[in-house]
PANUSE-980800 format. One record per residue: residue number from 1; chain; x negated, z, y of N, C-alpha, C in turn. Coordinates in nm, 3 decimals. Atoms other than C-alpha are relative to their C-alpha. Last residue first. Example, Ala and Ser with C-alpha at 12.3 -4.5 7.8 and 13.67 -1.06 7.14 Angstrom:
num,chaine,npx,npz,npy,capx,capz,capy,cpx,cpz,cpy
2,A,0.082,-0.006,-0.119,-1.367,0.714,-0.106,0.077,0.073,0.109
1,A,-0.089,0.000,-0.119,-1.230,0.780,-0.450,-0.090,0.000,0.120
***
This chain:
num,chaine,npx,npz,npy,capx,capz,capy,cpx,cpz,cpy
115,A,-0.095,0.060,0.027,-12.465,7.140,5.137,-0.038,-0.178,-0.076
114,A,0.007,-0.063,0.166,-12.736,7.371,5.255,0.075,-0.102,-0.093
113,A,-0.071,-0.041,0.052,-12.809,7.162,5.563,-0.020,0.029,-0.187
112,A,-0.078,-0.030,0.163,-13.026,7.016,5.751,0.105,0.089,0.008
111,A,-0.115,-0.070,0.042,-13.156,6.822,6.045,0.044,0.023,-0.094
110,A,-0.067,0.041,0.136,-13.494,6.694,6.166,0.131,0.068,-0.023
109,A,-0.082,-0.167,0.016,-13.634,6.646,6.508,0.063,-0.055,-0.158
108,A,-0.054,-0.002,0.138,-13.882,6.378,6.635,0.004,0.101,-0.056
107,A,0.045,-0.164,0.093,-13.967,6.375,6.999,0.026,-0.057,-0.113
106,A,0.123,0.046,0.160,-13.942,5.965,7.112,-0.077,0.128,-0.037
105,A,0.150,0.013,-0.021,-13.813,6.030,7.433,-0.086,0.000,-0.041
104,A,0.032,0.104,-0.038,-13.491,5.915,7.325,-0.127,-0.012,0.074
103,A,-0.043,0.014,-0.119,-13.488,6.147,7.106,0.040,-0.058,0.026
102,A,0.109,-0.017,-0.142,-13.648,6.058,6.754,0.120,0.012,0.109
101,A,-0.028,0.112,-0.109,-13.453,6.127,6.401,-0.073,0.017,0.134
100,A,0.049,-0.003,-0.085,-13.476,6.311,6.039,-0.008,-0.099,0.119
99,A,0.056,0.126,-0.067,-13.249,6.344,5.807,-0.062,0.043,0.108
98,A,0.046,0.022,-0.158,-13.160,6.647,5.596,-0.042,-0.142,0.030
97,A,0.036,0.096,-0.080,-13.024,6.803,5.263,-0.054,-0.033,0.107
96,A,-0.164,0.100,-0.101,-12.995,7.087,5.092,-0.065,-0.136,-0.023
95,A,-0.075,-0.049,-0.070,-13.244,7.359,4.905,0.105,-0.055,0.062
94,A,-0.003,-0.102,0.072,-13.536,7.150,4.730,0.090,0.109,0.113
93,A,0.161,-0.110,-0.048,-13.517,6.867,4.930,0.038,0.068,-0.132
92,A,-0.003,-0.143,0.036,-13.210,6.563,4.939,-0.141,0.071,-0.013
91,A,0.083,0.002,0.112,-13.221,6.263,5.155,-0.016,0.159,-0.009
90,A,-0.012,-0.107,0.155,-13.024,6.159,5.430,-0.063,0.024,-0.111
89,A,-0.149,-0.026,0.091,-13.178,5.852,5.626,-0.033,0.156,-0.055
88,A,-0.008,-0.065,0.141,-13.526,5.932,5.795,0.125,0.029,-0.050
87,A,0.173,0.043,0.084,-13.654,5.771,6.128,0.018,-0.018,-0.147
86,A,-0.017,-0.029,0.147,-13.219,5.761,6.247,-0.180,-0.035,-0.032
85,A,0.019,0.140,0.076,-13.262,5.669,6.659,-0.040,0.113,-0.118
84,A,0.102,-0.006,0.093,-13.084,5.889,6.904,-0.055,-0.067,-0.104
83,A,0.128,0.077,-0.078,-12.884,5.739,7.204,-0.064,0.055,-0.143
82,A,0.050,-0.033,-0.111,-12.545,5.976,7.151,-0.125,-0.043,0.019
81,A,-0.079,0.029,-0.101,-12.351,5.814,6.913,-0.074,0.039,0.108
80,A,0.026,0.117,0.006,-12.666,5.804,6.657,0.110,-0.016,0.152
79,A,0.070,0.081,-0.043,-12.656,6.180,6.695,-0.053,-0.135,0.065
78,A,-0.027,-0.046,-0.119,-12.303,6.269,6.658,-0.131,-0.055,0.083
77,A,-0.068,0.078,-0.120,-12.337,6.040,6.383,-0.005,0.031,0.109
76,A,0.032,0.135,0.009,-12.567,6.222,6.177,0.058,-0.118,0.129
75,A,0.107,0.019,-0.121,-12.414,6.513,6.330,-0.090,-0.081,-0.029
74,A,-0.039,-0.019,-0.097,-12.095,6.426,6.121,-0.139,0.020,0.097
73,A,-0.066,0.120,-0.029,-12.270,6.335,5.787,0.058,0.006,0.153
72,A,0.099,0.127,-0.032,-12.470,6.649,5.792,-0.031,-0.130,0.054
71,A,-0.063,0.109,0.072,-12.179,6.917,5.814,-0.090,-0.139,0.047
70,A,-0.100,-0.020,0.100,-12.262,7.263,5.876,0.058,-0.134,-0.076
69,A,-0.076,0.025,0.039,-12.577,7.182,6.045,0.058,-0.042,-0.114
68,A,-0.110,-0.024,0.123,-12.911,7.324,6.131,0.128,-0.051,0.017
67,A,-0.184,-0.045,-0.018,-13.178,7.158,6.342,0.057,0.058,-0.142
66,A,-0.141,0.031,0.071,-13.538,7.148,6.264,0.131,0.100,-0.005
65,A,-0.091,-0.115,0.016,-13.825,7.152,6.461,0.098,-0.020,-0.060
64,A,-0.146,0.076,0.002,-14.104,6.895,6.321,0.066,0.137,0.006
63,A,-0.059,-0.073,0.061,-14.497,7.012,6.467,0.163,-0.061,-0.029
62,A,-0.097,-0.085,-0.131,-14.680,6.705,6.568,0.092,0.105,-0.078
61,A,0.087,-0.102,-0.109,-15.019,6.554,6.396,0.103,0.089,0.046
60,A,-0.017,0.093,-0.136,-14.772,6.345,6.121,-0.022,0.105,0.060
59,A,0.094,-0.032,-0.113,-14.841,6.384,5.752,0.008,-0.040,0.087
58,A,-0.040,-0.125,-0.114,-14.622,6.281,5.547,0.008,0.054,0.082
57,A,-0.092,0.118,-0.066,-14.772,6.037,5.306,0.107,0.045,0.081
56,A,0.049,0.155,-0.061,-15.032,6.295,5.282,0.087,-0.075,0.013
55,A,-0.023,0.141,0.079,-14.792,6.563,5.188,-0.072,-0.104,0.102
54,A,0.093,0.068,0.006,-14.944,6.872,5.324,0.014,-0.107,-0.071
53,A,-0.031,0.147,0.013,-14.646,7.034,5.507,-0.124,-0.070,-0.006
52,A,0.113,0.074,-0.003,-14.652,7.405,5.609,-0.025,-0.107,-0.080
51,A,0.085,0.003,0.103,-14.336,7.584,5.649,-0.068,-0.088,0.052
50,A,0.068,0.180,0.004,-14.063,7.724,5.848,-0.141,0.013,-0.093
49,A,0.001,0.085,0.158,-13.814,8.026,5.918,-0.094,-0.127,0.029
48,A,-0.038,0.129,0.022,-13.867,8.208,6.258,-0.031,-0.068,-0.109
47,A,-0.131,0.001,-0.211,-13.909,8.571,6.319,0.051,-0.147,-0.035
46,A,0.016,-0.055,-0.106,-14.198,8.483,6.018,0.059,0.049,0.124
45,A,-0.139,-0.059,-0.042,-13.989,8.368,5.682,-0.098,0.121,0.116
44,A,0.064,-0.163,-0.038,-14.303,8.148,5.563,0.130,0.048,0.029
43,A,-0.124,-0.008,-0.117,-14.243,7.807,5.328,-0.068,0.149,0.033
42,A,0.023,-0.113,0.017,-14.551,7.624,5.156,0.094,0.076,0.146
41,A,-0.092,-0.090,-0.060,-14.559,7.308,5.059,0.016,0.108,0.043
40,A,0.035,0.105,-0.129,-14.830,7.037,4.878,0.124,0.095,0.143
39,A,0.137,-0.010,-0.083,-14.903,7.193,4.577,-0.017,-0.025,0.202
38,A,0.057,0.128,0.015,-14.526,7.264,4.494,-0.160,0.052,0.044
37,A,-0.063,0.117,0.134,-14.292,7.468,4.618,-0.086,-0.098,0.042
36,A,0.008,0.137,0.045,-14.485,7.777,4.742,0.084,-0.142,-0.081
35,A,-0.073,-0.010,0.157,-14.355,8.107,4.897,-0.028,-0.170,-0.029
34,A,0.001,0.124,-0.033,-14.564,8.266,5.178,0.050,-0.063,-0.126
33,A,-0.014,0.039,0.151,-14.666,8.569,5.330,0.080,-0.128,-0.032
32,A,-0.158,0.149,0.039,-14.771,8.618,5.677,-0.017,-0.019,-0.141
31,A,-0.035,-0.091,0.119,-15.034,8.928,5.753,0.125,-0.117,-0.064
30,A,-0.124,-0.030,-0.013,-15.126,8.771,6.086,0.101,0.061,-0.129
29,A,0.019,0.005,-0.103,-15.492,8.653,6.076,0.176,0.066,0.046
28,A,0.111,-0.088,-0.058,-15.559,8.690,5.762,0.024,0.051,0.136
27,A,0.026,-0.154,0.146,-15.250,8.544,5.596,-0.079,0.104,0.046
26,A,-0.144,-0.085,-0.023,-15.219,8.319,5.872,0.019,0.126,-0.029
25,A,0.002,-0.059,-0.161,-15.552,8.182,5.826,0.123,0.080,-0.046
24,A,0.098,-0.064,-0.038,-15.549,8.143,5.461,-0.015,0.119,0.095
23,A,-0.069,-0.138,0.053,-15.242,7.998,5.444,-0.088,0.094,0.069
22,A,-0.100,0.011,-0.103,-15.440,7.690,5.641,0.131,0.142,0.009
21,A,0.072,-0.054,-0.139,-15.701,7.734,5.452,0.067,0.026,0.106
20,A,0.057,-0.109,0.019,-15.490,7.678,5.123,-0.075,0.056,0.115
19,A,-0.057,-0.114,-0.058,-15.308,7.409,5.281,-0.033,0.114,-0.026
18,A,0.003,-0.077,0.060,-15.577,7.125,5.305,0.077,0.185,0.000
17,A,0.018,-0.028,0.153,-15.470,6.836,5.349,-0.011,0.111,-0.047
16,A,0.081,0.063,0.082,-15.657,6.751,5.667,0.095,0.055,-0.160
15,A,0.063,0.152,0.018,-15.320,6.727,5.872,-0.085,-0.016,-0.041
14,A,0.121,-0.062,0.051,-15.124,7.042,5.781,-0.065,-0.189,-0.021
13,A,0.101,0.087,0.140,-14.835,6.962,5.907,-0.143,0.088,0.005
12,A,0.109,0.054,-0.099,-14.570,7.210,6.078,-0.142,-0.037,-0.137
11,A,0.066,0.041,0.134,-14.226,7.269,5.959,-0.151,-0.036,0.135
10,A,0.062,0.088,-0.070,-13.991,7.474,6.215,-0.085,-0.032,-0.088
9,A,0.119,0.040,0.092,-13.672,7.564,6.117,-0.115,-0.027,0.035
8,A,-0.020,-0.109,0.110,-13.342,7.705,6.226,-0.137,-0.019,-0.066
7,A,0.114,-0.021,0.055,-13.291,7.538,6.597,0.000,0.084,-0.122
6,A,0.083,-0.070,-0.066,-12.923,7.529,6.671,-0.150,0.002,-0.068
5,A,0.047,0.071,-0.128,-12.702,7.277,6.607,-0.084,0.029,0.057
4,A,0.000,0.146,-0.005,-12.465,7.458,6.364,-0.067,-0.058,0.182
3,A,-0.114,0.080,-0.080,-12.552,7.819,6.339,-0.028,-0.119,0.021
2,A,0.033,0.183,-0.041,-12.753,7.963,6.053,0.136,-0.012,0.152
1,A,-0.109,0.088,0.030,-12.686,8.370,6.053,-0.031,-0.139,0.055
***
């Protein structure tokens, strides 16, 4: 069951590009299966939901955890009220929405929703 606020996601890049090797592994190395949108995507449902992220213009060395919430617009704010800085207005996916934002120790976390 999603709960609001709580870790639900974790996306992790694939920094040469290439996600077939990167399945690969997993696949081999852990029996992980794996549902593609797109060339460039690739979601797992391991204990913990998340996917593999080869959009070159994208691409950033550090794994992104991602928040869940029930209501986007509101922890948008809740965020910004509380010190965090907006990287990635709202913007829709395949499944919801989400924005993405830095700490203040300059992590960078993302947040969605089905909605």
């Amino acid at each position: 069951m999603r709960e609001n606020g709580k870790l639900d996601y974790l996306e992790l890049p694939v920094v040469n590009g290439d996600i077939h090797s990167v399945k690969d592994f997993y696949q081999n190395a852990f029996n992980w299966q794996f549902t593609d949108y797109g060339p460039n995507y690739s979601a797992f449902s391991e204990g913990l939901d998340g996917g593999f992220d080869a959009h070159p213009s994208e691409n950033k060395p550090k794994p992104l955890p991602v928040l869940y919430s029930d209501n986007l617009q509101a922890t948008l704010k809740a965020v910004t009220d509380a010190g965090g800085t907006i990287t990635r207005p709202i913007y829709a996916f395949p499944g919801g929405s989400r924005f993405h934002f830095t700490d203040p120790s300059g992590n960078e976390l993302a947040v969605w929703s089905e909605k």
